[in-house]
Backbone as XML, in Angstrom:
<?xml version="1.0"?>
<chain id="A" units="angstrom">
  <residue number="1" name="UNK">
    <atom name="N" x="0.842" y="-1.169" z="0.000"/>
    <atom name="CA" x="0.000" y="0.000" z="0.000"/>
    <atom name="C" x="0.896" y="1.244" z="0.000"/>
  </residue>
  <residue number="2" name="UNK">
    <atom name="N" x="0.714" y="2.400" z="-0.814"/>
    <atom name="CA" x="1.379" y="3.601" z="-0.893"/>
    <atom name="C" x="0.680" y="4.385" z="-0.598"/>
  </residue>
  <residue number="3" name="UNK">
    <atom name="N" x="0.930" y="5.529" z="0.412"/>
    <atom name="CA" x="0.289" y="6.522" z="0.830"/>
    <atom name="C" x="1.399" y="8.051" z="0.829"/>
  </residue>
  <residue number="4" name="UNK">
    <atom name="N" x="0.623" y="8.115" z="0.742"/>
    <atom name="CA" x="1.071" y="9.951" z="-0.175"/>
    <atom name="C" x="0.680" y="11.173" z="0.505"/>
  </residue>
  <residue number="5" name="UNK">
    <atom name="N" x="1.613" y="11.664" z="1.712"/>
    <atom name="CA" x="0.981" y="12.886" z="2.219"/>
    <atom name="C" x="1.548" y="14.054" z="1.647"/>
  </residue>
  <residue number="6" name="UNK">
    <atom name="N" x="0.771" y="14.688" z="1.679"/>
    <atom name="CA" x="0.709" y="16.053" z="1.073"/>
    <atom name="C" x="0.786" y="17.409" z="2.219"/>
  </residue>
  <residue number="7" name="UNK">
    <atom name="N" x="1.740" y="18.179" z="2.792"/>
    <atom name="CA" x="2.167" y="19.177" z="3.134"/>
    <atom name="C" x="1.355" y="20.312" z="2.612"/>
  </residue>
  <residue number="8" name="UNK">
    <atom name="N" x="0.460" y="21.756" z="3.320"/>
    <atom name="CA" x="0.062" y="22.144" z="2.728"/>
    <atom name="C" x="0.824" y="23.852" z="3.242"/>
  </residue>
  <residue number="9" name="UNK">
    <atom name="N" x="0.994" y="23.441" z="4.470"/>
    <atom name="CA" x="1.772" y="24.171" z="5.438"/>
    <atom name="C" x="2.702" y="25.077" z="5.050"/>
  </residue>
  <residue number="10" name="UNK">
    <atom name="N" x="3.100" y="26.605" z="4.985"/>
    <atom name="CA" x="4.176" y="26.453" z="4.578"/>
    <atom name="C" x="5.091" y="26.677" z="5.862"/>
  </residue>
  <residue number="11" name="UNK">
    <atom name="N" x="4.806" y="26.664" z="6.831"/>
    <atom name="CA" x="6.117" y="26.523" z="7.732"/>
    <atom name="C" x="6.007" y="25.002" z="8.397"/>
  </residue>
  <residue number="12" name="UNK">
    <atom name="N" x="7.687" y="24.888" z="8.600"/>
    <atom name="CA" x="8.273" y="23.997" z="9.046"/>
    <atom name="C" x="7.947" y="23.881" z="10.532"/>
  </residue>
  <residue number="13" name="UNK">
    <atom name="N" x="8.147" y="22.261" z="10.854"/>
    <atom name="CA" x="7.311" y="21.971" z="12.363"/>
    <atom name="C" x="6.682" y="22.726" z="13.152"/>
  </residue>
  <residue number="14" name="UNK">
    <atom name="N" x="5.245" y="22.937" z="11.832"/>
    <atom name="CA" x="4.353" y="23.516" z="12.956"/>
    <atom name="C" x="2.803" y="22.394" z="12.902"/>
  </residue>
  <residue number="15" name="UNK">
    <atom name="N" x="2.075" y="22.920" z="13.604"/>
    <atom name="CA" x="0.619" y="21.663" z="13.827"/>
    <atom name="C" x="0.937" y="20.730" z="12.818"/>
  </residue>
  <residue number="16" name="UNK">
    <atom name="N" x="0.590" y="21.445" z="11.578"/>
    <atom name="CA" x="0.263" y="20.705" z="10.534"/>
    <atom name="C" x="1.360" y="19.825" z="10.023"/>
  </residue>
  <residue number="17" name="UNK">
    <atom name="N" x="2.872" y="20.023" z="9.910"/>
    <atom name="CA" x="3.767" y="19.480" z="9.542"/>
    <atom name="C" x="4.023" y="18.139" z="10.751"/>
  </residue>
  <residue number="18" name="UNK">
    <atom name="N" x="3.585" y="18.870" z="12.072"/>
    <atom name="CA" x="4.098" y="17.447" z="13.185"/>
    <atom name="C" x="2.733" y="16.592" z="12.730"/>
  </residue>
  <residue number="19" name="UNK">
    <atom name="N" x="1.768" y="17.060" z="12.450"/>
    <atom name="CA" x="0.937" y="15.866" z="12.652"/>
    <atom name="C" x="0.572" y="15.103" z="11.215"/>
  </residue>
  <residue number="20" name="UNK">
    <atom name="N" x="1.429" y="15.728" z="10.242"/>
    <atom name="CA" x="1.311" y="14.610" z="8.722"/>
    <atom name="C" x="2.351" y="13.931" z="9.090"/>
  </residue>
  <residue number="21" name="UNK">
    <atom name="N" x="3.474" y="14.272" z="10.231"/>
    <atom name="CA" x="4.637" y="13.243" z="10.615"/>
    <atom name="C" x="3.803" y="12.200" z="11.280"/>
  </residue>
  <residue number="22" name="UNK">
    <atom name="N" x="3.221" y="12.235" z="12.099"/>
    <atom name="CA" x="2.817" y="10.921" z="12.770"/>
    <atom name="C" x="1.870" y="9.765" z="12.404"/>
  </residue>
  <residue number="23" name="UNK">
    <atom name="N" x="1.367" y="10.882" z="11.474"/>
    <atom name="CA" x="0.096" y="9.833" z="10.458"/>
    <atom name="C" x="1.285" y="9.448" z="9.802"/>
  </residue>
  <residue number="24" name="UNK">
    <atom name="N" x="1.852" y="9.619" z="8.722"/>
    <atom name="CA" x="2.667" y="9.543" z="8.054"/>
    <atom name="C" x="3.555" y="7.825" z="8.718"/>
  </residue>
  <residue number="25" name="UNK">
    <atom name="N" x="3.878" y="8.242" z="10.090"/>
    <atom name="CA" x="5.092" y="7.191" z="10.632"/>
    <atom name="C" x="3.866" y="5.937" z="11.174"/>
  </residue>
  <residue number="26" name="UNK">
    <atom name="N" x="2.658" y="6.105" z="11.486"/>
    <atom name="CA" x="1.945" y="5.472" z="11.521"/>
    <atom name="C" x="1.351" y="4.423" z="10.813"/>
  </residue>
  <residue number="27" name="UNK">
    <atom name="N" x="1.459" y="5.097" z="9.740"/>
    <atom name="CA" x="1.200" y="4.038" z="7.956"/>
    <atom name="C" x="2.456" y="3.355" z="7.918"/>
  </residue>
  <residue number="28" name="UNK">
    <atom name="N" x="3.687" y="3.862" z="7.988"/>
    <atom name="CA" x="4.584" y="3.374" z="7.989"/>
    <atom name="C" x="4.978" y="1.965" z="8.703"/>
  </residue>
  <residue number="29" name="UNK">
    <atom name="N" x="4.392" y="2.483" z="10.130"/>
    <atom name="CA" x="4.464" y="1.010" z="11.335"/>
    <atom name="C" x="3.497" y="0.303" z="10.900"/>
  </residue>
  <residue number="30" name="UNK">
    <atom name="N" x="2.379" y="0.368" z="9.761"/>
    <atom name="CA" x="1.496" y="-0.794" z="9.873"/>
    <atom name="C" x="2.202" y="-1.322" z="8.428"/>
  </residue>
  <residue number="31" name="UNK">
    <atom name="N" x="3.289" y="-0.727" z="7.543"/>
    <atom name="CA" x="3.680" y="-1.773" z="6.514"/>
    <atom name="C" x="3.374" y="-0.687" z="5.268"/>
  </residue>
  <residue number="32" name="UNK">
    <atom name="N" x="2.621" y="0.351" z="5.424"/>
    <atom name="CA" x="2.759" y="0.985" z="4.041"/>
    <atom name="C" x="4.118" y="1.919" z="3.712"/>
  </residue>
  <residue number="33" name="UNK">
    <atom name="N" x="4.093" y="2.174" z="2.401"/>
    <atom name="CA" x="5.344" y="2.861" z="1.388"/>
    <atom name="C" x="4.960" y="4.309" z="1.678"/>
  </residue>
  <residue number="34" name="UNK">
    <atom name="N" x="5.677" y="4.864" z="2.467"/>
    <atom name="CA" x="5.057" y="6.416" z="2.180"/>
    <atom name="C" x="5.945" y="8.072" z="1.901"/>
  </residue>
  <residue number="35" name="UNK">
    <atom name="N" x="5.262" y="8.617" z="1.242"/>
    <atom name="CA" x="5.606" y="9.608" z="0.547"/>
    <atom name="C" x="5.311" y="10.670" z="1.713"/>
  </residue>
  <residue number="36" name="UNK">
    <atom name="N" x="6.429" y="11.832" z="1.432"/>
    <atom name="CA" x="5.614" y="13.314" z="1.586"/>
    <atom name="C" x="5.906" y="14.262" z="1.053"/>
  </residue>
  <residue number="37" name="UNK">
    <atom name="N" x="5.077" y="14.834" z="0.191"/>
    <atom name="CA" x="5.744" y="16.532" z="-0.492"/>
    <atom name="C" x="5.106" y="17.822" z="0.336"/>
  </residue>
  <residue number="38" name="UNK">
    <atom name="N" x="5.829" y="18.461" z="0.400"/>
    <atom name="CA" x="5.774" y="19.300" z="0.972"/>
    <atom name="C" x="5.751" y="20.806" z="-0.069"/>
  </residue>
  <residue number="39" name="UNK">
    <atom name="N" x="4.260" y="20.917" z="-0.149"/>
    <atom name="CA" x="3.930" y="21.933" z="-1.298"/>
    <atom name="C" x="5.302" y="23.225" z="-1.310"/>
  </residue>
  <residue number="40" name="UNK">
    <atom name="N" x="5.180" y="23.805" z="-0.273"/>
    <atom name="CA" x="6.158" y="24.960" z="-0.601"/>
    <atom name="C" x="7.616" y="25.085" z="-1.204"/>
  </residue>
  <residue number="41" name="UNK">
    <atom name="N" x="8.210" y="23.512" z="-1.588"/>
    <atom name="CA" x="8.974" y="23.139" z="-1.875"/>
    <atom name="C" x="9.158" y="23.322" z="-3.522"/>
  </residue>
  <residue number="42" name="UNK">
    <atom name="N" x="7.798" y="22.956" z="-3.801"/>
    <atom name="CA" x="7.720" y="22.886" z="-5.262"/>
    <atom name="C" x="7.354" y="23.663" z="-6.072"/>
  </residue>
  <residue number="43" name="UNK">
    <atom name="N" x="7.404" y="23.850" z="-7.546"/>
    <atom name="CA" x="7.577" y="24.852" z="-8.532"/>
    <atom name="C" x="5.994" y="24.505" z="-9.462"/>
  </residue>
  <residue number="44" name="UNK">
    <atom name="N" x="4.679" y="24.983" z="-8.197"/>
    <atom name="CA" x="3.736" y="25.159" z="-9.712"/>
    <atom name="C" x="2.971" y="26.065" z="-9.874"/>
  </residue>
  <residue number="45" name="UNK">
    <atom name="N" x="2.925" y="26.134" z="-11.007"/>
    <atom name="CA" x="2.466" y="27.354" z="-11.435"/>
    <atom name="C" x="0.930" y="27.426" z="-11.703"/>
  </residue>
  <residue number="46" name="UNK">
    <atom name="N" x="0.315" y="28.580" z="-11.686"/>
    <atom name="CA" x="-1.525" y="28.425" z="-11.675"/>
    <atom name="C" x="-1.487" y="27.992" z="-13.621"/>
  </residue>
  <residue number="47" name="UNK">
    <atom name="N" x="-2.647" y="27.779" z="-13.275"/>
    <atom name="CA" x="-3.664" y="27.463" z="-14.522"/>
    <atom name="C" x="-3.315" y="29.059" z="-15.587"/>
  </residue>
  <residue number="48" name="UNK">
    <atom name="N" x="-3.181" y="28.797" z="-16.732"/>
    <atom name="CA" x="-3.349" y="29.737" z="-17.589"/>
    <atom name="C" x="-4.150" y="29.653" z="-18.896"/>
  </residue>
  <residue number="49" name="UNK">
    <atom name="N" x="-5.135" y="28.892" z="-18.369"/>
    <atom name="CA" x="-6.197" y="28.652" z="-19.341"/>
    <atom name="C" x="-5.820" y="28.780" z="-20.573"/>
  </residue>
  <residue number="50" name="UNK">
    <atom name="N" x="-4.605" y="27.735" z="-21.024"/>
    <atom name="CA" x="-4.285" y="27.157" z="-22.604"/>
    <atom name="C" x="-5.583" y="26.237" z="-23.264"/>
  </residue>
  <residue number="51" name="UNK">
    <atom name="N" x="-6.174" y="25.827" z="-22.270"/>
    <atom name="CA" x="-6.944" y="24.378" z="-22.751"/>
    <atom name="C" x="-6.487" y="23.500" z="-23.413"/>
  </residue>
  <residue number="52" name="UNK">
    <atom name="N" x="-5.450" y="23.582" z="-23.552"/>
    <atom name="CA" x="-4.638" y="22.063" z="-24.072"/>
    <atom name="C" x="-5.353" y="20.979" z="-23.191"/>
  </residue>
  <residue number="53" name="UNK">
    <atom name="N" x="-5.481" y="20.677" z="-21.891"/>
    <atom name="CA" x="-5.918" y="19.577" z="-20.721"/>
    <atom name="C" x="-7.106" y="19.525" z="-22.061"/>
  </residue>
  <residue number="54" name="UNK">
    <atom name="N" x="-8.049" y="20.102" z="-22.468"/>
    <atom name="CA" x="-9.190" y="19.517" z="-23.041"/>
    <atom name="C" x="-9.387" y="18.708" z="-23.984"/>
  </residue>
  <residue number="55" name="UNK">
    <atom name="N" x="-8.026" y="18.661" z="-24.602"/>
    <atom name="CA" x="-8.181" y="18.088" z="-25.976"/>
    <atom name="C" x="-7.398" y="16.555" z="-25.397"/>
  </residue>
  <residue number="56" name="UNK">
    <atom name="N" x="-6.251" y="16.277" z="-24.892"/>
    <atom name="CA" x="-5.847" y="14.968" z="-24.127"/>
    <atom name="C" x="-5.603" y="14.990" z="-23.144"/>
  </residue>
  <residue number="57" name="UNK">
    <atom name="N" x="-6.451" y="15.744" z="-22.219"/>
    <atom name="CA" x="-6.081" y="15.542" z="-20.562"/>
    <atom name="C" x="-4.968" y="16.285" z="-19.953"/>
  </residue>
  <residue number="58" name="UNK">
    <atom name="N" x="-4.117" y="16.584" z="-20.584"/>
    <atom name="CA" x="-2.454" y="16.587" z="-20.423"/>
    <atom name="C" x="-2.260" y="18.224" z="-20.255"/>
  </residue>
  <residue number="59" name="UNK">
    <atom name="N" x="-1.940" y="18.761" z="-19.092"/>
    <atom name="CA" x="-0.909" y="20.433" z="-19.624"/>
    <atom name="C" x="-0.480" y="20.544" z="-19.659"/>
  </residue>
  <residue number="60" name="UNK">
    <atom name="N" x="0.017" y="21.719" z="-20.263"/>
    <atom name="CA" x="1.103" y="22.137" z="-21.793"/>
    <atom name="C" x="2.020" y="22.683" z="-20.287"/>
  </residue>
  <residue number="61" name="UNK">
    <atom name="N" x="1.663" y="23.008" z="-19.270"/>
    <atom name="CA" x="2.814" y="23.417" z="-18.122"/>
    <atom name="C" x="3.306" y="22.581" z="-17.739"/>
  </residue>
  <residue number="62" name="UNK">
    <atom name="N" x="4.585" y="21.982" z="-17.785"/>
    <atom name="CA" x="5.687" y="21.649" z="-17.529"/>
    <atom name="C" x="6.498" y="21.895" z="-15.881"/>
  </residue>
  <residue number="63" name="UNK">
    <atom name="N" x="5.849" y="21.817" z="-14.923"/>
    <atom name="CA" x="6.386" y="22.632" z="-13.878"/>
    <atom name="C" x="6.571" y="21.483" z="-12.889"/>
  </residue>
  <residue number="64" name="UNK">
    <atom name="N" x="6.117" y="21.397" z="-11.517"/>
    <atom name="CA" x="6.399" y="20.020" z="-10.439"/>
    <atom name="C" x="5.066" y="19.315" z="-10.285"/>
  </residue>
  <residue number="65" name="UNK">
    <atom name="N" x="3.759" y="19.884" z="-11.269"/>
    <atom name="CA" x="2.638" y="19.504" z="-10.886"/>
    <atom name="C" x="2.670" y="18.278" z="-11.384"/>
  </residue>
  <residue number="66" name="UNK">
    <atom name="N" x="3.391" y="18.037" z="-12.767"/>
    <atom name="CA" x="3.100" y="16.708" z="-13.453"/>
    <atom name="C" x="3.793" y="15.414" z="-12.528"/>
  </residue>
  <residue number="67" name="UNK">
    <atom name="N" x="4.655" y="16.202" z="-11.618"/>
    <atom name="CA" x="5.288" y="14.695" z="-10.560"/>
    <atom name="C" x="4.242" y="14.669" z="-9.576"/>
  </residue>
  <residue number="68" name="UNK">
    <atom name="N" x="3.694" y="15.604" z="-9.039"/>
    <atom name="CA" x="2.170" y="15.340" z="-8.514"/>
    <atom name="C" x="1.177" y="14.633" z="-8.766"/>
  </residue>
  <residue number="69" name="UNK">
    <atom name="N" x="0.777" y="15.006" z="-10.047"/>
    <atom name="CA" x="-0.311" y="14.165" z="-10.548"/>
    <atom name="C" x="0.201" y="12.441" z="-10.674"/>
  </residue>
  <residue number="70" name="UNK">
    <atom name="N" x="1.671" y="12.151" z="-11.176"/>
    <atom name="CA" x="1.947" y="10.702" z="-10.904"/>
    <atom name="C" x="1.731" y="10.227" z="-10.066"/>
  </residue>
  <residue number="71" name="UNK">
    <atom name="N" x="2.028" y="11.060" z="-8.834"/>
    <atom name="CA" x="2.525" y="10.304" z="-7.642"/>
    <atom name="C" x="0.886" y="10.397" z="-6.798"/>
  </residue>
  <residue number="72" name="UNK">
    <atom name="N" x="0.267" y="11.341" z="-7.338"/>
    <atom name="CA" x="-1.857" y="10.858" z="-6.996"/>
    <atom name="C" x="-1.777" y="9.723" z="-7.453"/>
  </residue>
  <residue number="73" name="UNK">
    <atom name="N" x="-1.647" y="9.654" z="-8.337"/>
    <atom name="CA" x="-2.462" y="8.130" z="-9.126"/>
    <atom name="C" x="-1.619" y="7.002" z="-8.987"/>
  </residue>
  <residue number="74" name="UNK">
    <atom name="N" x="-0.188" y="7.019" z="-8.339"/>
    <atom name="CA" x="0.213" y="5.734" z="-7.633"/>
    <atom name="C" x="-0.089" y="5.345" z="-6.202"/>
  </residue>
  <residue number="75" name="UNK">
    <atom name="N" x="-0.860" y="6.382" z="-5.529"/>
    <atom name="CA" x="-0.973" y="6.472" z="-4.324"/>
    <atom name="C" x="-2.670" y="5.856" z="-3.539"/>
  </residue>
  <residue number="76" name="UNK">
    <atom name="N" x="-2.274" y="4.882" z="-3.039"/>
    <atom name="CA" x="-3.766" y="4.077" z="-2.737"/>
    <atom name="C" x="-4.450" y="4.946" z="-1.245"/>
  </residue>
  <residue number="77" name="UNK">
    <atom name="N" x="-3.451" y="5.822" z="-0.898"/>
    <atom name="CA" x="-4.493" y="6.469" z="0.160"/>
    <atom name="C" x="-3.834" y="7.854" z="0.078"/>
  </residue>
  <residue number="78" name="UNK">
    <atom name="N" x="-4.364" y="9.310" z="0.311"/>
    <atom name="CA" x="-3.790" y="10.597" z="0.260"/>
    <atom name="C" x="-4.007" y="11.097" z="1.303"/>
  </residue>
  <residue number="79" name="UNK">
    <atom name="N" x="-2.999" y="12.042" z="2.505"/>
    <atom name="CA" x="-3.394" y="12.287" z="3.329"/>
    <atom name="C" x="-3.121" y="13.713" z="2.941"/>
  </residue>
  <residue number="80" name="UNK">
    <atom name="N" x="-3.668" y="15.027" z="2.885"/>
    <atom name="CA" x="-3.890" y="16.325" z="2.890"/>
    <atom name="C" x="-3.763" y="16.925" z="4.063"/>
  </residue>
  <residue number="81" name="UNK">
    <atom name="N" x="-2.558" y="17.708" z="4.454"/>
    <atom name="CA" x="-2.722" y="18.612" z="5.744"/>
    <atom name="C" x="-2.469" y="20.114" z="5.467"/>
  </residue>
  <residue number="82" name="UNK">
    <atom name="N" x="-3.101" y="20.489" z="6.013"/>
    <atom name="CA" x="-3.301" y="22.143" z="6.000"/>
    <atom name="C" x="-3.698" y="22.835" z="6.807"/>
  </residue>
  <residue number="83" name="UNK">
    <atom name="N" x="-3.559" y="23.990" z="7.356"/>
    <atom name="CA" x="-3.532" y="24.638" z="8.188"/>
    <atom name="C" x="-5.209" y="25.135" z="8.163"/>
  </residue>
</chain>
């Protein structure tokens, strides 16, 4: 099982960062694979309404979202923390 938490926080060990740690180490002690990104880390950029996504799903932005979207759809559970 892969689980995938998601950082929404942008500061470092605060509520939200200690407590995607313990869920996080929790999945871990029962046997799952787990991830965490930590949004403020990464490079994405808003929507600029190309509509490319409409024609094959896919956007034409190139930025850290597309390792996001992989790592959703390998991920059998998502945990979201945010302030």
């Amino acid at each position: 099982m892969k689980v995938l938490g998601i950082m929404g926080s942008p500061r470092k060990k605060s509520n939200t960062d200690l407590l995607l740690d313990e869920a996080m180490r929790g999945a871990k002690e029962a046997g799952a694979e787990v991830e965490k990104l930590v949004v403020i880390n990464l490079k994405i950029a808003p929507c600029a309404e190309y509509y490319a996504c409409f024609k094959d799903g896919e956007c034409i932005i190139k930025d850290d979202m597309q390792m996001v979207y992989a790592r959703l759809l390998e991920a059998d559970i998502v945990i979201l923390a945010s302030p």
